[in-house]
C-alpha positions in Angstrom: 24.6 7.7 16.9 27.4 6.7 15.1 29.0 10.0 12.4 30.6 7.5 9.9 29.2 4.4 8.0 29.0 2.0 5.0 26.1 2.5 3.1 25.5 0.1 0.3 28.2 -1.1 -1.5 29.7 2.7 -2.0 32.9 4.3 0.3 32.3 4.8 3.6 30.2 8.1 4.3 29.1 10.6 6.9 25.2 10.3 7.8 25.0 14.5 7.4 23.2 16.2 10.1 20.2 17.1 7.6 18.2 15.9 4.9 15.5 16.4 2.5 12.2 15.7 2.8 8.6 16.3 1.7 6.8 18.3 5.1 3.3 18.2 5.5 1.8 21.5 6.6 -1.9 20.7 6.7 -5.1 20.5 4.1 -3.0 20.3 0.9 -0.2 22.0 2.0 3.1 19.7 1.1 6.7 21.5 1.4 10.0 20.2 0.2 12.2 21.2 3.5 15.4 20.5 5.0 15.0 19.0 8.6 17.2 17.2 10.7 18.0 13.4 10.4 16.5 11.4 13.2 18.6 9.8 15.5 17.9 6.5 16.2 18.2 4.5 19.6 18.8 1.1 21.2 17.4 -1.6 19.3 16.7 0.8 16.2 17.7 1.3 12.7 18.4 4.2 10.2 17.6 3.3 6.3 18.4 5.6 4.2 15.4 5.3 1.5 15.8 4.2 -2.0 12.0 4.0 -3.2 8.9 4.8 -1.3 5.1 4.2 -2.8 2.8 6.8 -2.2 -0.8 5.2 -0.6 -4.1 6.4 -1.3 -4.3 6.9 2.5 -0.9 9.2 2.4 -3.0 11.7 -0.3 -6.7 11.1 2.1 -4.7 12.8 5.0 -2.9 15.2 2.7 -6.3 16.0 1.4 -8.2 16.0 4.0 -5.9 17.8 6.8 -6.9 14.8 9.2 -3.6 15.4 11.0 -1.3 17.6 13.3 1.4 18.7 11.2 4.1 19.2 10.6 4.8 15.5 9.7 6.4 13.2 7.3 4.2 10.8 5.2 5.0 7.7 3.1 5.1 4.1 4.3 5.6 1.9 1.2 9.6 2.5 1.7 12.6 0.3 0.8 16.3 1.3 1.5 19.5 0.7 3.0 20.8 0.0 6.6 22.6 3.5 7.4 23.3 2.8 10.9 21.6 -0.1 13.3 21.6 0.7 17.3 23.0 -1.1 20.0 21.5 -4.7 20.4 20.4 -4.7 17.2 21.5 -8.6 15.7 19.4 -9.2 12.9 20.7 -6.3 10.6 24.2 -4.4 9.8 24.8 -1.7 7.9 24.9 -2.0 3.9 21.5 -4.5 4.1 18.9 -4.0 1.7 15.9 -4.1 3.6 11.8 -3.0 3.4 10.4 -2.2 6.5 6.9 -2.5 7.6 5.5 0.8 9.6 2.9 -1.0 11.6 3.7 -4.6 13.9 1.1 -5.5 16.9 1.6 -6.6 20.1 0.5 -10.1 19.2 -1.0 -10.0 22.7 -4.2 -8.0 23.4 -7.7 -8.8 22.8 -7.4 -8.1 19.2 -4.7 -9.7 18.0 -6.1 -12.6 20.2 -9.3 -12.3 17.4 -6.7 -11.8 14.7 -8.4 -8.1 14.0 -4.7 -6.7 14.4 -5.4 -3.5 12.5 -7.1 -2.3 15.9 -4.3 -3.2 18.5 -3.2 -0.2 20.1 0.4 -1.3 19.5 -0.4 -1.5 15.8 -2.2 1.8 15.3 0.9 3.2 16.6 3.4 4.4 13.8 6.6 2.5 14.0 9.3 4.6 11.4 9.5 7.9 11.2 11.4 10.9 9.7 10.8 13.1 12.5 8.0 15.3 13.8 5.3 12.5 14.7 5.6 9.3 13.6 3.5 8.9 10.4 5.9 6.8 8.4 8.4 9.6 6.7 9.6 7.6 3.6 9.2 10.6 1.5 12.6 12.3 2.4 16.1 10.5 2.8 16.3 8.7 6.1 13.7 7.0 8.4 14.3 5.9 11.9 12.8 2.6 12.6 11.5 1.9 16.3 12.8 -0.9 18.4 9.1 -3.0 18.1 9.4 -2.8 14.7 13.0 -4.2 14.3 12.6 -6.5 16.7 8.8 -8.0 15.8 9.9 -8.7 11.9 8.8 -5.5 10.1 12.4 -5.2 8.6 13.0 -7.7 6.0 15.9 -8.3 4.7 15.7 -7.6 0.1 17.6 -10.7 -2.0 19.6 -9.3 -4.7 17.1 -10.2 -7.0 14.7 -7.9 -5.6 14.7 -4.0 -6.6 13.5 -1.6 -4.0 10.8 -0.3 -6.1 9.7 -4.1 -6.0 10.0 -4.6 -2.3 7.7 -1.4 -1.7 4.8 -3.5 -3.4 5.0 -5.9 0.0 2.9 -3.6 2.4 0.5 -3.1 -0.3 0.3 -6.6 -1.3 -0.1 -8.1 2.5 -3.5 -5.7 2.8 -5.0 -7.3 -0.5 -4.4 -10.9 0.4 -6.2 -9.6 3.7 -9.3 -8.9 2.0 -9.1 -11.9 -0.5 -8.4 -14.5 2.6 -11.7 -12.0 4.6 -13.7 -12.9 2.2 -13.1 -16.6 1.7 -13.2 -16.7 -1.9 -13.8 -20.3 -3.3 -12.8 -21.7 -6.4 -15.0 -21.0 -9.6 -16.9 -18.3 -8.4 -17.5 -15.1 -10.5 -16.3 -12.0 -8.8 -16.1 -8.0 -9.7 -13.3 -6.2 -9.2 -14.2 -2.0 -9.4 -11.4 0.1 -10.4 -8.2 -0.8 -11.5 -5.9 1.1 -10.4 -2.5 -0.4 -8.9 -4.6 -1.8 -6.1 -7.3 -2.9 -7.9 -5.3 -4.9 -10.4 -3.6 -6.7 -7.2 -7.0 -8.0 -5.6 -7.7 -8.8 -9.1 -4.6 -11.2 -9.7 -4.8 -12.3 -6.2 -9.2 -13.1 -6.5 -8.3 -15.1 -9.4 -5.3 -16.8 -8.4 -7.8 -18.1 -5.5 -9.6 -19.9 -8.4 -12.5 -17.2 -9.0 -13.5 -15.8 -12.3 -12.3 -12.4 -12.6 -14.1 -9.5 -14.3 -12.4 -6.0 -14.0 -14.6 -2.7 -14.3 -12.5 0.6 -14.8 -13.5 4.5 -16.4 -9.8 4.2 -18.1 -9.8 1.4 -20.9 -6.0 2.0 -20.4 -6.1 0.9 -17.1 -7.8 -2.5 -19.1 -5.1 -3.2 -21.5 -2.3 -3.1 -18.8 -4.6 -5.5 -16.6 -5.1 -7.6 -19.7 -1.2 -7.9 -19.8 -0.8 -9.0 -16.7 -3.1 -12.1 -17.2 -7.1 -9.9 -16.1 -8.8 -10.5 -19.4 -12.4 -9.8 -18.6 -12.1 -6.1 -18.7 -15.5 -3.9 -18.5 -15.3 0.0 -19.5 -17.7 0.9 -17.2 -18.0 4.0 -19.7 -19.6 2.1 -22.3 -21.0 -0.9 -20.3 -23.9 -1.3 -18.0 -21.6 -3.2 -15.0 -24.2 -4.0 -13.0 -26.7 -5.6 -16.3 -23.6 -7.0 -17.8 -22.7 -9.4 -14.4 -25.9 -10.7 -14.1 -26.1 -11.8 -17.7 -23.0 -13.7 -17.6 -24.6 -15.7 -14.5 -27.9 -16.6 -16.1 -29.4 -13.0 -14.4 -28.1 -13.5 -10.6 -24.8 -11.7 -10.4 -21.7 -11.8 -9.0 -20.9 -14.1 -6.6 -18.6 -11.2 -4.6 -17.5 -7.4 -5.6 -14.7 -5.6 -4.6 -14.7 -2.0 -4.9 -11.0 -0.8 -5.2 -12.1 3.0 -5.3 -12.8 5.5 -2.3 -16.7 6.4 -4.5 -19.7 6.5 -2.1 -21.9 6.0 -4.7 -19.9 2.5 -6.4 -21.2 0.9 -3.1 -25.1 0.4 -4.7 -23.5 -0.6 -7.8 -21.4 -3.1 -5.5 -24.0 -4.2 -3.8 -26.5 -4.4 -7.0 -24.0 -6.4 -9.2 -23.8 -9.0 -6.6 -26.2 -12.3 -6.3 -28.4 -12.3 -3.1 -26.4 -14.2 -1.0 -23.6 -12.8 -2.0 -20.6 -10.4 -0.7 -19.3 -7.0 -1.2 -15.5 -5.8 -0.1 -15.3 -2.3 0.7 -11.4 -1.7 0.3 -10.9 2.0 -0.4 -13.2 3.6 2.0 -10.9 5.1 4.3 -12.3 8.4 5.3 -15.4 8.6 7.8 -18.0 9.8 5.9 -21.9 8.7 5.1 -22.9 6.9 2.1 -26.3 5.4 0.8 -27.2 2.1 -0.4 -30.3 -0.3 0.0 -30.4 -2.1 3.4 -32.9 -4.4 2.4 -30.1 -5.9 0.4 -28.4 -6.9 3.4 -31.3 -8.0 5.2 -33.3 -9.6 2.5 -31.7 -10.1 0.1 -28.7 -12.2 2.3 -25.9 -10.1 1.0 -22.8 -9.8 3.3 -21.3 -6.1 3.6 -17.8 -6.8 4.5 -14.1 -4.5 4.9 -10.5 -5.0 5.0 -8.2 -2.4 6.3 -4.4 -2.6 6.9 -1.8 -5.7 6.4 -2.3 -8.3 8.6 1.0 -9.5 10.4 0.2 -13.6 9.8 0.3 -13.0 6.0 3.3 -11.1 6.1 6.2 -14.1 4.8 3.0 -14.8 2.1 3.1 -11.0 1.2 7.0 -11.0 1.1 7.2 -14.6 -1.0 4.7 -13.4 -3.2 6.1 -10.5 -4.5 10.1 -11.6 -4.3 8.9 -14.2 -6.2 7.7 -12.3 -9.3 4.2 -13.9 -9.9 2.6 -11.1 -10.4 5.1 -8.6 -12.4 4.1 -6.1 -9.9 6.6 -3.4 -11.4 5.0 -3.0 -14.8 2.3 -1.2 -12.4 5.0 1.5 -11.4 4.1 4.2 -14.4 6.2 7.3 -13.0 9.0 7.7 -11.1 9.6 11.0 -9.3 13.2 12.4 -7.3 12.5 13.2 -4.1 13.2 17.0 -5.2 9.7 16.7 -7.0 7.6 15.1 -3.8 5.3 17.6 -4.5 4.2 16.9 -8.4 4.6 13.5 -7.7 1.7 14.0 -4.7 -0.3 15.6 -7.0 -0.3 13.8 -9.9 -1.1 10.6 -7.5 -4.2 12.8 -6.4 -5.0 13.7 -9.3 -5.4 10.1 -11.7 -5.1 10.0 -15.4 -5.4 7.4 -17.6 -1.9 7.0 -17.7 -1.0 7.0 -13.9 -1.2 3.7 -11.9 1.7 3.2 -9.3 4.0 6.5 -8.2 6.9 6.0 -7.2 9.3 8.9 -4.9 13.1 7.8 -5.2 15.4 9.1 -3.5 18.0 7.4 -4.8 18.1 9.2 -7.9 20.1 11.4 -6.1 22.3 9.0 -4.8 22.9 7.0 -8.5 23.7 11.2 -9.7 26.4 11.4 -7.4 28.2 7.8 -8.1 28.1 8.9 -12.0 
């Protein structure tokens, strides 16, 4: 790999041998370290990372020590081209560019059923900061594998477009998967449950596909900020029976479809209950295999369809990437704190840990670059 390059628009610059990073260690055990930057290979890149999301799933694995460690989390991750491999043609050094951390094969039997969040190529993790690949945008530089150049998961950021906006992309493409799953149709009602970041993106996304929208959140915070960004039928579910409340504004038979935006075994019942028979329910936080109870005899008699989305979805990826460069949805007022990557840690703990107050976090390692050009 190459010892000297342009990064950005700043003087040319050694790639240093090391870097920061935040290591995972096991069940709740995350470590700022130094490690070694990856080196990259043929038909790879090297982005050095300007803002990375952290994921609901990033803190489930964190929390749940569901991995071999020690590894680097963090896919939501926007940056700059370090230093690009041979027969790489698409990108040069000093781009701006997201990158995506899973692509399929576009070949097997499931991406022949368009179910690509279960191709083998796609469960495999395509950037890394080292150790196994698991993503890695928490910590200065990510290596990005040759599949993952070369299929379209790097996309190139307009001017326009801050990094902290182009991390919403990922997240954005796996919401207008579950919207498009469950083939929403124009004037129905639909319930949103918990609005967190997330949930105030299937929100704008349910009613920009023509449905009636009404939010349901613990945090009447979380409401007004929804409010602003065009969700006006806010419940607090602290003072408001959700489930009584949806069927009387549908002369007593519900929702026409739920979503419940919140990894809470026991929100599935009240899912399930707040929906008309007939209707459908979106599971979209429920990422951890566990066991939950709820009333079969509502899917079986009662005609309601229990349904799940999981992942981004590779045919909706220029829709995820037009959607948020174009600004419809002002996706950045849900970024509430902002972290250097020297406090990883607090940042992955306060993301773990919601409060009223706390929607989107962001990790930026570029705070450390913008320090040393002042």
């Amino acid at each position: 790999m190459s010892t000297a390059t342009q990064i950005g628009n700043e003087k040319d610059e050694a790639i240093p041998a090391s870097m920061k990073a935040a290591v995972y260690h096991g069940l709740n055990d995350v470590r700022l370290e130094t490690v070694p930057v990856p080196e990259i290979g043929r038909g790879e890149v090297l982005i050095r990372v300007a803002s990375c999301g952290i994921c609901g799933t990033d803190l489930k694995k964190i929390s749940t020590g569901s991995h071999s460690a020690p590894r680097i989390f963090g896919h939501e991750t926007a940056g700059v081209i370090a230093a690009a491999g041979d027969g790489v043609t698409k990108f040069q050094v000093g781009d701006r560019v997201l990158a995506f951390h899973h692509i399929p094969c576009q070949e097997c039997y499931y991406c022949r059923h368009k179910v690509f969040a279960q191709c083998p190529t796609y469960k495999k993790v395509g950037v890394t900061a080292g150790y196994e690949p698991s993503g890695g945008g928490f910590s200065e530089y990510v290596r990005v594998m040759d599949w993952i150049v070369d299929r379209g998961g790097v996309v190139k950021l307009p001017d326009h477009v801050s990094y902290d906006l182009a991390t919403f992309v990922e997240p954005v493409n796996t919401c207008q998967k579950a919207i498009e799953t469950m083939a929403l149709k124009s004037g129905e009602t639909v319930l949103v449950i918990g609005q967190g970041a997330i949930g105030m993106i299937l929100a704008f996304l349910a009613q920009r596909a023509g449905a009636t929208v009404i939010t349901s959140d613990l945090f009447p915070q979380r409401l007004t900020i929804g409010e602003s960004l065009g969700l006006k039928n806010g419940i607090d579910a602290n003072q408001t029976d959700v489930v009584a409340h949806m069927r009387d504004l549908t002369e007593g038979r519900g929702a026409d479809a739920s979503i419940l935006a919140v990894p809470v075994n026991g929100l599935i019942r009240t899912a399930m209950d707040a929906v008309r028979p007939g209707g459908r329910v979106m599971l979209f936080a429920h990422t951890q295999r566990t066991e939950a109870k709820f009333d079969p005899s509502a899917v079986c008699m009662d005609e309601k369809t229990l349904l799940g989305s999981y992942s981004a979805s590779v045919d909706l990826q220029k829709d995820s990437v037009d959607f948020v460069f174009s600004r419809e949805m002002d996706l950045e007022k849900l970024i509430s704190h902002r972290f250097p990557l020297e406090q990883a840690v607090e940042a992955l703990q306060l993301a773990a840990r919601p409060q009223p107050d706390s929607l989107k976090i962001m990790i930026e390692p570029r705070m450390a670059w913008e320090g040393q050009a002042k």
